[in-house]
C-alpha positions, 0 to 999 in steps of 0.5 A: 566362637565355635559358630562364627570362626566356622572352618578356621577354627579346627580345635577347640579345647576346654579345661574344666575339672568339673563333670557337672559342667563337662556335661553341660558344656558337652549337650551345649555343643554336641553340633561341634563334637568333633572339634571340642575336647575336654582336658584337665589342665593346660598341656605342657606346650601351647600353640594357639589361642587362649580365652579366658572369660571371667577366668582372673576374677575367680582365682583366690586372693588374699585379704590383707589391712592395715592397722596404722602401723603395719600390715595384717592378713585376714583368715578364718576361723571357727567362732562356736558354730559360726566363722569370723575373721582372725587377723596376723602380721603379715610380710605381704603388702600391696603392690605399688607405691599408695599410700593407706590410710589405717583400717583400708582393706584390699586383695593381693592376687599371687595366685592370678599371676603364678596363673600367668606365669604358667600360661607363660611358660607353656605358650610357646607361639600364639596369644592369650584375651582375658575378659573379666572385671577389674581395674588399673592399679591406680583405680584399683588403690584408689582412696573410694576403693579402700574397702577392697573388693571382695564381693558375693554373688548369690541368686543374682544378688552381690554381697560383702560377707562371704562368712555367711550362706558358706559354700552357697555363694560364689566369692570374686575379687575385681583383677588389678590389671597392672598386676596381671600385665607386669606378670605377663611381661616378667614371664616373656610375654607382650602385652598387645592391649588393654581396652574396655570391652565395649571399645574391643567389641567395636573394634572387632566389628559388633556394631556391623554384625548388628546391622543386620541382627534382630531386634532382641539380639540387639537389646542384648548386645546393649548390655555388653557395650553400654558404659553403665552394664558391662561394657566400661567395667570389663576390660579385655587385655591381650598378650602373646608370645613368639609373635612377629611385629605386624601381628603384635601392631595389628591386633584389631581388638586394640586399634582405637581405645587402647590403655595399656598406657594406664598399666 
């Protein structure tokens, strides 16, 4: 982004808690020092662009089954010298109208959309893309997804059990897109579009910029917009706040593909 927004782009602000990743990002960037700042949370007042890859997914979630008969939140506890899941009735129960059957097992995400509620809050002109993975509600409830979708990610291997390998492997849920959007709208904030990565890529012009890319460029830009990598599972929804109409109606991410119908 830094290198193809070029002079447009006179700020550039990373919030990031972690020094290890400051560091890195700090040596992978040095061309553009004078533009990027590091800064521990978002500011109190916002006026701008924010970009959030992979930002929802990795926020926590809660775990909750049903039994049959109502609804029970998953924990953990100390099992001896190893952890297992303990289970308590809970009051929190998935959004939406589905129907689950006994035994289904799905996430809550409260935290993504306190999250939004925040950047709400704080935004006071400008826009916000998220990209990352996840569904619609009603792909996200469906009858083939009654397991959840709690996943693990180690060595460039996925798993179910984050009980195992305890703090060596990173822990992510899909995002129910419906959930994120009704929080933004709730907050005061439009929902502008929602699209599959591949169709905000076309529609902001990568099969141009590939016109004139070299051949590995090319293979790599295959796996962002081919339906079986990354270009169909990731979604990129786009809001903002103290916006005019035209912009709300212009933003080019958006103009072919768009489900924010499917929300």
């Amino acid at each position: 982004m830094l290198g193809a927004l070029g002079g447009s782009l006179t700020r550039y602000t990373i919030v990031d808690l972690s020094g290890v990743l400051r560091e890195r990002q700090q040596q992978r960037l040095a061309l553009f020092a004078p533009k990027v700042h590091w800064v521990d949370e978002l500011p109190p007042e916002l006026n701008g662009v924010i970009v959030g890859n992979e930002v929802l997914d990795a926020m926590p979630v809660q775990l909750v089954r049903f039994d049959g008969t109502q609804w029970q939140e998953r924990g953990v506890v100390l099992d001896g010298e190893s952890f297992a899941w303990s289970e308590r009735p809970t009051t929190r129960r998935p959004p939406g109208e589905t129907t689950f059957p006994p035994g289904a097992i799905t996430e809550t995400h409260a935290q993504a959309e306190a999250f939004i509620a925040t950047l709400a809050d704080r935004l006071q002109r400008g826009a916000a893309f998220f990209v990352d993975y996840g569904f619609p509600r009603a792909e996200y409830q469906h009858p083939q997804r009654l397991g959840g979708t709690l996943m693990c990610h180690r060595a460039h291997k996925a798993d179910t059990d984050p009980l195992i390998d305890v703090g060596q492997k990173d822990i992510t849920a899909h995002v129910d897109f419906t959930g994120i959007a009704l929080a933004a709208q709730d907050a005061g904030l439009d929902v502008i579009g929602y699209t599959s990565q591949a169709h905000f890529l076309m529609n902001c012009g990568i099969v141009e910029l590939l016109g004139a890319a070299d051949l590995p460029t090319r293979a790599n830009a295959q796996k962002l917009l081919m339906e079986h990598e990354m270009g169909e599972l990731f979604k990129v929804i786009g809001l903002a706040k103290g916006c005019d109409e035209a912009f709300l109606r212009e933003a080019i991410g958006f103009v072919h593909g768009d489900r924010t119908h499917t929300l």
